[in-house]
BAZA-799244 format. One line per field, with one value per residue (C-alpha): residue number from 1; x, y, z. Coordinates in steps of 0.05 Angstrom, whole numbers, plus 5000, padded with zeros to 4 digits. Layout:
% residues N
i = [NUM/...]
u = [X/...]
v = [Y/...]
w = [Z/...]
This chain:
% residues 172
i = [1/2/3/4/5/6/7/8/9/10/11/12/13/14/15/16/17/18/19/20/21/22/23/24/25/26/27/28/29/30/31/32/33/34/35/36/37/38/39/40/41/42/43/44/45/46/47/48/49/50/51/52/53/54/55/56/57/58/59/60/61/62/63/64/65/66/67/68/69/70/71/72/73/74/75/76/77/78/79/80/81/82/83/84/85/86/87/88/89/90/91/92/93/94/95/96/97/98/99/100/101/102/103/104/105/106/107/108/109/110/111/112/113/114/115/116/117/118/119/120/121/122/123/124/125/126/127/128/129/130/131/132/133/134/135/136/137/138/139/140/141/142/143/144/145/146/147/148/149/150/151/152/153/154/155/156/157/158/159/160/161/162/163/164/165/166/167/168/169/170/171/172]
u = [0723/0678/0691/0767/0753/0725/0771/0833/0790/0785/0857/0864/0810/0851/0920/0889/0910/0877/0821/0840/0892/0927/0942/0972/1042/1051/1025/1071/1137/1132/1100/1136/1144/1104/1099/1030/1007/0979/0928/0929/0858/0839/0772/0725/0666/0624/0695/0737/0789/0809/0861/0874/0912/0890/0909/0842/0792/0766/0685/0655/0581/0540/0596/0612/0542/0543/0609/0591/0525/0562/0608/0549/0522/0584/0572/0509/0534/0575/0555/0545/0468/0469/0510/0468/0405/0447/0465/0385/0364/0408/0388/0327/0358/0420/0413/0464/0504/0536/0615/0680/0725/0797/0842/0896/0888/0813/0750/0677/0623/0556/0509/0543/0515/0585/0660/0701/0779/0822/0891/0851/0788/0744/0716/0657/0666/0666/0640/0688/0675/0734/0741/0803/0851/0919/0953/1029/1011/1017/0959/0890/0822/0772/0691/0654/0573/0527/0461/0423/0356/0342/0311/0373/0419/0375/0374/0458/0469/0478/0532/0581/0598/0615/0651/0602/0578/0620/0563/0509/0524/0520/0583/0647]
v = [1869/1923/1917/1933/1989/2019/2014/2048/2102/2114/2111/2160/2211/2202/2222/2272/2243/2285/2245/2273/2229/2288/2307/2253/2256/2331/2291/2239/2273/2326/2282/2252/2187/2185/2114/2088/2046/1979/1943/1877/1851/1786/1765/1705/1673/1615/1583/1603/1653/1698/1744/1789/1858/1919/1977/2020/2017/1951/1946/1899/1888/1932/1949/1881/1856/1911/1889/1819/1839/1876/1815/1770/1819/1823/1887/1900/1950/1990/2059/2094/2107/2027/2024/2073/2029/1964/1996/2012/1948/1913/1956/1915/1845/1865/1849/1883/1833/1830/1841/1842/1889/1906/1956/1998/1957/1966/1913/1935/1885/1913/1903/1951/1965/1979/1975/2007/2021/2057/2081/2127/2160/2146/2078/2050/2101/2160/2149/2173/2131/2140/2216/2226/2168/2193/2140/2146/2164/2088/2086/2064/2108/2066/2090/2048/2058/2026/1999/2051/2048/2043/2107/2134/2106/2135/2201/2196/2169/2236/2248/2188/2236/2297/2264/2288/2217/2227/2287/2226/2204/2122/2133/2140]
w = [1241/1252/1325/1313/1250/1319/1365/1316/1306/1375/1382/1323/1349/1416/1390/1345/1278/1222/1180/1120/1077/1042/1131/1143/1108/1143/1206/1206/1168/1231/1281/1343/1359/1429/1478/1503/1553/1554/1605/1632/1661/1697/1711/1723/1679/1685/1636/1684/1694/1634/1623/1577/1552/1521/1488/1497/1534/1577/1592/1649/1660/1603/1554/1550/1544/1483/1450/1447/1416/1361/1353/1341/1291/1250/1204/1217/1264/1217/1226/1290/1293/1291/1342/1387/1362/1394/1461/1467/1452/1491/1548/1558/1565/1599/1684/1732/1758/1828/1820/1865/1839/1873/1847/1881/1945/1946/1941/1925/1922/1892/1830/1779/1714/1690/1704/1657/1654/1598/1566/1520/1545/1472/1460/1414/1369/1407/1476/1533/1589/1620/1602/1656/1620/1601/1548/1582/1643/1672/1701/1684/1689/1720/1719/1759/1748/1808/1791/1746/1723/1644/1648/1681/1619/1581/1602/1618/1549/1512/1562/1545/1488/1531/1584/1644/1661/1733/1754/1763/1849/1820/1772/1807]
């Protein structure tokens, strides 16, 4: 639950929706009505091959690892210094594994820490991994990050919040 309390307030901080109640019947009474985009992903796991849609923002390799360490901690990880505290700790169990990705007639096949693509650029509560995703453009943002050391997440983490994660040469 916590997991999708998350992901709409991404979606609101993405289409600017106030946060105050009393805003939101101005908002809305004078507010347009505006389309957005959904993805479709397919993958493979050790079940099989999965498919699924999104409306946000879709996370291979780390972010993964991440949200299905939330998921198992149901809501313990309600606030976002918890969160921050379950991205660190999972830093030090989570192995980069090899991946083949293709997208827009391309292939790459390397150990990446992280593949990410998005509709809206915020995710987990404020992160923008995917800082260039437009919501109606059509298209999906992809940020792909090569192998990085933990030191190296570290030291780029204060930067999923700024949208500068592209400046590092392994994140693409």
């Amino acid at each position: 639950m916590i997991g999708v309390i998350r992901i709409v307030l991404d979606w609101v901080r993405q289409n600017k929706i106030p946060n105050k109640i009393s805003d939101w019947i101005h908002f809305f009474r004078n507010g347009r009505i505006a389309r957005q985009d959904a993805g479709w992903v397919q993958y493979c796991t050790s079940e099989g091959e999965q498919k699924r849609f999104f409306i946000n923002v879709m996370g291979l390799g780390y972010d993964g690892y991440v949200a299905k360490a939330a998921a198992a901690e149901g809501g313990k990880v309600a606030s976002k210094l918890s969160y921050l505290l379950l991205v660190f700790r999972c830093m030090f169990s989570y192995r980069t594994p090899g991946m083949h990705i293709r997208f827009d007639g391309q292939e790459l096949q390397a150990r990446t820490y992280a593949v990410v693509a998005g509709i809206n650029k915020f995710s987990g509560g404020g992160f923008q991994l995917v800082p260039h995703a437009q919501p109606d453009d059509g298209l999906l943002a992809l940020t792909i990050a090569r192998r990085l050391s933990k030191i190296e997440v570290l030291l780029l983490s204060p930067l999923f919040y700024t949208g500068w994660i592209n400046w590092h040469p392994a994140i693409s």
